[in-house]
C-alpha positions as CSV (number, residue, x, y, z in Angstrom):
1,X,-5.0,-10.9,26.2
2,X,-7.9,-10.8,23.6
3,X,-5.7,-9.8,20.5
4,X,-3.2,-12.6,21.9
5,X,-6.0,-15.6,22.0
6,X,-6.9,-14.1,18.3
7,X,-3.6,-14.7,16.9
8,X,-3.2,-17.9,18.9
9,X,-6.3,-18.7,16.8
10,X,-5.7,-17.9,13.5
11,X,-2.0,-19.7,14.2
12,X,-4.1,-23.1,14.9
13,X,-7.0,-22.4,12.2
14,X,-4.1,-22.0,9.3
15,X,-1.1,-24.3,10.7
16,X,-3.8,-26.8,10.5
17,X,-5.9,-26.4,8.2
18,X,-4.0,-24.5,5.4
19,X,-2.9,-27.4,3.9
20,X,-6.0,-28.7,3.2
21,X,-7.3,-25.4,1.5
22,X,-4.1,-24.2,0.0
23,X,-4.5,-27.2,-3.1
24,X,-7.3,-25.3,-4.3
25,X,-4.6,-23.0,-6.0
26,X,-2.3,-26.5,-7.0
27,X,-4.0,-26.3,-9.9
28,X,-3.1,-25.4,-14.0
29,X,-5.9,-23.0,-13.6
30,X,-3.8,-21.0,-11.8
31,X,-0.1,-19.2,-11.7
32,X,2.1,-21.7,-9.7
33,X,3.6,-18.4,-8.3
34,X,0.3,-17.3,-6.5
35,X,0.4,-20.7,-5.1
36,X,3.4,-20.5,-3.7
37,X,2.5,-17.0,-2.4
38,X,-0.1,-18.6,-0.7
39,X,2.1,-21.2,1.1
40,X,5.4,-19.1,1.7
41,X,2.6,-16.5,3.1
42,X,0.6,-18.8,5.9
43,X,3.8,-20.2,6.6
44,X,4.9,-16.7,7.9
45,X,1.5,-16.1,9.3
46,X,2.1,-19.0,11.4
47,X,5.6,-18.3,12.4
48,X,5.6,-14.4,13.5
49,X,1.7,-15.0,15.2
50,X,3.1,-17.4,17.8
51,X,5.9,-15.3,19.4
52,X,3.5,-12.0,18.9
53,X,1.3,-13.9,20.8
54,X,3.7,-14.9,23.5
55,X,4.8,-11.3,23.8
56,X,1.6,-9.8,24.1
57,X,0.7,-12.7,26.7
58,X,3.7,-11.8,28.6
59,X,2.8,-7.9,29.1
60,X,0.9,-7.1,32.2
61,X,-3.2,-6.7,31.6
62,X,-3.1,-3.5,33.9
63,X,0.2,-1.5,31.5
64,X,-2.6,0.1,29.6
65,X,-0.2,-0.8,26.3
66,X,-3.4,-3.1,24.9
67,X,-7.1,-1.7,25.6
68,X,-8.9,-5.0,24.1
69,X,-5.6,-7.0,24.3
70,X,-6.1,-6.6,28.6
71,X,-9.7,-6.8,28.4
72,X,-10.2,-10.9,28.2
73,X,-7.2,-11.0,30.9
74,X,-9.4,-9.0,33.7
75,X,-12.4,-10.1,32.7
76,X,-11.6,-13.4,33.4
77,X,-9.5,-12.9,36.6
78,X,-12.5,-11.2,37.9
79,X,-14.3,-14.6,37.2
80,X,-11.6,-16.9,38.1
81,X,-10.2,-15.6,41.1
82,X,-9.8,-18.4,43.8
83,X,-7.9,-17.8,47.2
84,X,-6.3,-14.5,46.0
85,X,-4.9,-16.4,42.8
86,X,-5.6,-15.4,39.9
87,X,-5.9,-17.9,37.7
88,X,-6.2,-16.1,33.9
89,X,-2.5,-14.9,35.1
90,X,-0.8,-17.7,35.4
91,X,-2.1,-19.5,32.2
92,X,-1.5,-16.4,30.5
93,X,2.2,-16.6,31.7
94,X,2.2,-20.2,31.2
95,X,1.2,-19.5,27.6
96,X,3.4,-17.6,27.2
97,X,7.0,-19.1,28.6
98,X,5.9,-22.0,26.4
99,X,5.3,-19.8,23.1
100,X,8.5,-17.7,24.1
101,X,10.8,-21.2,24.0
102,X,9.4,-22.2,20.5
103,X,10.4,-18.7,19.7
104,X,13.5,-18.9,20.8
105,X,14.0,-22.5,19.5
106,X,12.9,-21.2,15.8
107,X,16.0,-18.7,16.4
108,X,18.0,-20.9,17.2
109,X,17.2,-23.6,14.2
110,X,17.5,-20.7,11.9
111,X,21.0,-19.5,13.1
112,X,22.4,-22.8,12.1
113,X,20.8,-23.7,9.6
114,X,21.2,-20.3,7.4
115,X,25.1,-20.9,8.8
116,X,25.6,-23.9,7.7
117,X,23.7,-23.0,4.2
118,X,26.4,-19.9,3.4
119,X,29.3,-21.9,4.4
120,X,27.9,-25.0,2.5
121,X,27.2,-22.2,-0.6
122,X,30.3,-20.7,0.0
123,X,32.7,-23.5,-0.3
124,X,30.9,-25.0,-2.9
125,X,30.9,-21.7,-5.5
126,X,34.4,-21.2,-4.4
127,X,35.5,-24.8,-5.4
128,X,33.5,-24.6,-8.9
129,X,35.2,-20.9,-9.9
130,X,38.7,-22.8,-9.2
131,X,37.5,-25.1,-11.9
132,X,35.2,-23.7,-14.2
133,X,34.8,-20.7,-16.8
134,X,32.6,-18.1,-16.0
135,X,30.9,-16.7,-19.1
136,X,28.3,-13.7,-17.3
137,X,26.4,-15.8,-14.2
138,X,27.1,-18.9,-15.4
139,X,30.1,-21.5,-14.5
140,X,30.5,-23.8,-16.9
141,X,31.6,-27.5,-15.9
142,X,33.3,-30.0,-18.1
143,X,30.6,-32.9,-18.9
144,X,29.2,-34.3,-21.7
145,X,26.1,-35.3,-19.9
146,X,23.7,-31.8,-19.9
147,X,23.0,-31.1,-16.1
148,X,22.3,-27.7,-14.5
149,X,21.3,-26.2,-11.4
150,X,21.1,-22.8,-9.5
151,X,23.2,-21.4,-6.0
152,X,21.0,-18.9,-4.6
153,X,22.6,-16.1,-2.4
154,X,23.6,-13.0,-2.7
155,X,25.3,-13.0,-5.8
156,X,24.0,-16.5,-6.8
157,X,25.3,-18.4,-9.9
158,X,24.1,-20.5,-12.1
159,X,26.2,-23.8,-13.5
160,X,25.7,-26.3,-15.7
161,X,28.1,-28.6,-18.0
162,X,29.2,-28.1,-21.5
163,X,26.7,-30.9,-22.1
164,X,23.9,-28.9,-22.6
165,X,25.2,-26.8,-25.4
166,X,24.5,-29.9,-27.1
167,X,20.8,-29.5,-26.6
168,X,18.9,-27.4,-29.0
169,X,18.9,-23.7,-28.5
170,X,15.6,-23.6,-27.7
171,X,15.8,-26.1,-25.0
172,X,19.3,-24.4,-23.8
173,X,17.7,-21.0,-23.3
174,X,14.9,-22.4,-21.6
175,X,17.2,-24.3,-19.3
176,X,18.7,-21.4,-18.2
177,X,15.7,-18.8,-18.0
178,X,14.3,-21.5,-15.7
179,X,17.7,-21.7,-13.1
180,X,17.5,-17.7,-13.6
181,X,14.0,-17.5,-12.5
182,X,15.0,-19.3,-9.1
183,X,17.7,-17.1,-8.7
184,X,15.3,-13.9,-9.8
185,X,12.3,-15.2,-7.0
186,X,14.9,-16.1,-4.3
187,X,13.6,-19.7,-4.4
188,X,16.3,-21.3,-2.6
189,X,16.0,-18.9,0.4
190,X,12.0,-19.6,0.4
191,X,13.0,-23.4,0.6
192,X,15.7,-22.8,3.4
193,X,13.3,-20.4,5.4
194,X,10.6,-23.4,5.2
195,X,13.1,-26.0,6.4
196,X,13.8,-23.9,9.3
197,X,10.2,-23.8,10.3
198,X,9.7,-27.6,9.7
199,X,12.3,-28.5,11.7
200,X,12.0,-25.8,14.8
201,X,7.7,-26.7,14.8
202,X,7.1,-30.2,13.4
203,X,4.0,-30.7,15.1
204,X,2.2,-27.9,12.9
205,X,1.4,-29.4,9.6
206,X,1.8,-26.9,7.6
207,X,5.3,-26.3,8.8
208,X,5.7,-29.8,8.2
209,X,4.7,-30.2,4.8
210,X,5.3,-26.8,3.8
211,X,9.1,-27.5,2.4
212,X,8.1,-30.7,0.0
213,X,5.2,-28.3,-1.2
214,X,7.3,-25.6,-1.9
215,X,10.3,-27.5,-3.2
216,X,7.2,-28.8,-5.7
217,X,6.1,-25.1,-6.8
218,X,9.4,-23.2,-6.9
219,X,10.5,-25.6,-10.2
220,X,6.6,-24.9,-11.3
221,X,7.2,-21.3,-11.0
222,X,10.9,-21.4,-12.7
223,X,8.8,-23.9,-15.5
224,X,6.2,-21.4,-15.9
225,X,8.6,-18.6,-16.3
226,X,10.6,-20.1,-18.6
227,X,8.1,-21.0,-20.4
228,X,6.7,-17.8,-20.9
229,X,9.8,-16.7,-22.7
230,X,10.3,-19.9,-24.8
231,X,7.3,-22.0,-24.7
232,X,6.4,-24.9,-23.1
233,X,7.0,-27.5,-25.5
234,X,11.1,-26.6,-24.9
235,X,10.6,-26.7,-21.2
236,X,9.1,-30.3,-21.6
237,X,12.1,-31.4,-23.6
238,X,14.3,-29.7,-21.2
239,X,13.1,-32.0,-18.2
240,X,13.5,-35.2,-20.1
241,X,16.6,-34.3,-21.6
242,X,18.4,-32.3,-18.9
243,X,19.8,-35.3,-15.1
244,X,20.2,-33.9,-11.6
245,X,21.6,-36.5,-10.3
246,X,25.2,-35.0,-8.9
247,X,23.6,-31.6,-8.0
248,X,23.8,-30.9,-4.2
249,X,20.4,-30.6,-2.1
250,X,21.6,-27.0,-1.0
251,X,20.5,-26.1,-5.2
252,X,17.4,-26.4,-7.0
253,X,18.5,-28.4,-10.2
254,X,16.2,-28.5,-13.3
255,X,15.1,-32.0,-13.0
256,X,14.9,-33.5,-9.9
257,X,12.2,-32.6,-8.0
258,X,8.1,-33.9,-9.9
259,X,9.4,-33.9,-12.8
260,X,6.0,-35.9,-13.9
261,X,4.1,-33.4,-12.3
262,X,5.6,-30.6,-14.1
263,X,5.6,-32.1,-16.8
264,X,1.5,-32.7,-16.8
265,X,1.5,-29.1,-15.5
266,X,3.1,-27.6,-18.3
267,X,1.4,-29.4,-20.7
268,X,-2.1,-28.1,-19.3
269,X,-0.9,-24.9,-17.8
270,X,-3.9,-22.5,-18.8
271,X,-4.3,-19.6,-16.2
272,X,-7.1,-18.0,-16.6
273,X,-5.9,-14.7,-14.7
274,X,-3.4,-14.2,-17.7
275,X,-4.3,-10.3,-17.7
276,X,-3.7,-9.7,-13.9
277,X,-0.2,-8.4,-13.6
278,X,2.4,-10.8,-11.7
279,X,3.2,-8.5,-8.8
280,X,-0.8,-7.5,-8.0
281,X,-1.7,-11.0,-8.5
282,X,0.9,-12.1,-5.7
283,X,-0.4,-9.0,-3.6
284,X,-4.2,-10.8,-3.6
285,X,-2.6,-14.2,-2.7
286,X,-0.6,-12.6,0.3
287,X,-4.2,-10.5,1.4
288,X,-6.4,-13.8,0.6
289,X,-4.0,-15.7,3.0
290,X,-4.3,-13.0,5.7
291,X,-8.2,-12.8,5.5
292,X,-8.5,-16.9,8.1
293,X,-6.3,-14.6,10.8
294,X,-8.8,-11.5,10.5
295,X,-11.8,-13.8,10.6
296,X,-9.9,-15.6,13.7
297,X,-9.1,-12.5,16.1
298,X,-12.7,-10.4,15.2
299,X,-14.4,-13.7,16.0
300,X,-12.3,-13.8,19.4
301,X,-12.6,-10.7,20.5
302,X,-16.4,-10.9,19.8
303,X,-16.9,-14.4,21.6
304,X,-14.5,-12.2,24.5
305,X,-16.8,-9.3,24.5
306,X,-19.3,-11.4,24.6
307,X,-19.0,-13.4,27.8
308,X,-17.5,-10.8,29.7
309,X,-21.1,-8.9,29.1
310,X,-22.8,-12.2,29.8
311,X,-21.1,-13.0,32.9
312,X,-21.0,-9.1,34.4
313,X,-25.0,-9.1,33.7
């Protein structure tokens, strides 16, 4: 039961508090992708440490499966035994019927959510190919107003109006780099996995807030790619120049979500970690956002350890 109280921990020290320490990286200063690996990270943290938990909680203290995991769960019993009941048992199975239905509720929210995303997807690509000219990933739409957006999937497509061949080159290409970096990161299926999570654990607010903070760093991400190929004084003409205003929600459109915000972001965007490579820079994020569940369990099984010596003394 130790290693179960541990992650029980670390799920209530980060769903909490993660929010609060996670806008130390919403900052210029730093790659809005490590950002985002810090959120999409906790969020997971906090998603696959509750039904663990419940899992462990469920398994028997005497199957000899744990060693420290059973070690809380006798201790206490032999504490908290009253008229033959043992009462660490049945909050332990208590704990863990309630941690197995959020479980099973996430399942659920996700099965019909990601459903109704492909067949939303799915109907809407079809119905743009019937209309549209496909020149490599991208469908071009009639328009003279300059609008594009992204469909993420498996073979995700970018489309955009004739409109924005009007725009300078410059401000074309980056337009596009940016939709092909959301296709490239798998944005949209970050935003639909933190939508899931929102709506199956709302009280958690980091799952509550996680999918307007994310929404927020994908399009910094997409920015700051793009703007590494063309520069960011096209990406900042791009986002006044470029509407969302008849994209669907299920895309991430150029310019509709902070657009003010990006804008001030790309036009003080200095990262200092410019020589740490993308990929190892994401892998520190990922560890850095591991390190609050570590600290939680040691300091668990520690506190554990140490009553069970204090009270057996």
């Amino acid at each position: 039961m130790t290693l179960a109280l541990g992650l029980l921990a670390a799920a209530f020290l980060i769903g909490f508090l993660a929010p609060f320490y996670l806008r130390i990286a919403a900052t210029p200063l730093v790659r809005p992708g490590l950002a985002l690996t810090g959120w999409t990270s906790s969020v997971l943290v906090v998603a696959l440490a509750l039904p663990v938990a419940g899992l462990l909680l469920a398994i028997p203290g005497d199957s000899g499966l744990d060693g420290l995991v059973g070690m809380a769960d006798s201790c206490v019993n032999a504490i908290l035994v009253r008229d033959g009941v043992a009462w660490a048992d049945v909050a332990r199975l208590g704990t863990a019927a309630v941690l197995l239905a959020l479980t099973g509720r996430t399942i659920i929210v996700a099965v019909v959510r990601v459903r109704r995303s492909r067949r939303q997807r799915r109907d809407h690509v079809r119905l743009l190919r019937s209309l549209t000219r496909a020149e490599g990933p991208v469908l071009w739409l009639d328009g003279s107003v300059p609008m594009a957006y992204s469909v993420g999937g498996r073979r995700g497509v970018i489309v955009a109006t004739h409109g924005l061949r009007q725009l300078p080159a410059s401000e074309r290409e980056a337009v596009l780099a940016h939709e092909k970096a959301h296709l490239r990161g798998h944005h949209h299926a970050l935003v639909l996995a933190c939508d899931v999570i929102a709506a199956a654990l709302p009280f958690i607010p980091l799952c509550r807030r996680a999918p307007g903070a994310v929404r927020v760093l994908v399009e910094l991400a997409a920015d700051a790619a793009a703007a590494r190929g063309h520069g960011a004084a096209p990406v900042r003409s791009a986002l006044l120049a470029v509407t969302a205003g008849q994209t669907p929600r299920t895309a991430l459109a150029m310019s509709r979500d902070a657009v003010s915000v990006r804008l001030l972001w790309l036009e003080s965007h200095r990262p200092r970690l410019t020589k740490l490579p993308a990929r190892a820079g994401y892998a520190v994020a990922a560890t850095l956002t591991a390190v609050p569940a570590v600290v939680s369990i040691a300091t668990v099984a520690l506190l554990v350890t140490l009553y069970c010596f204090a009270v057996s003394g």
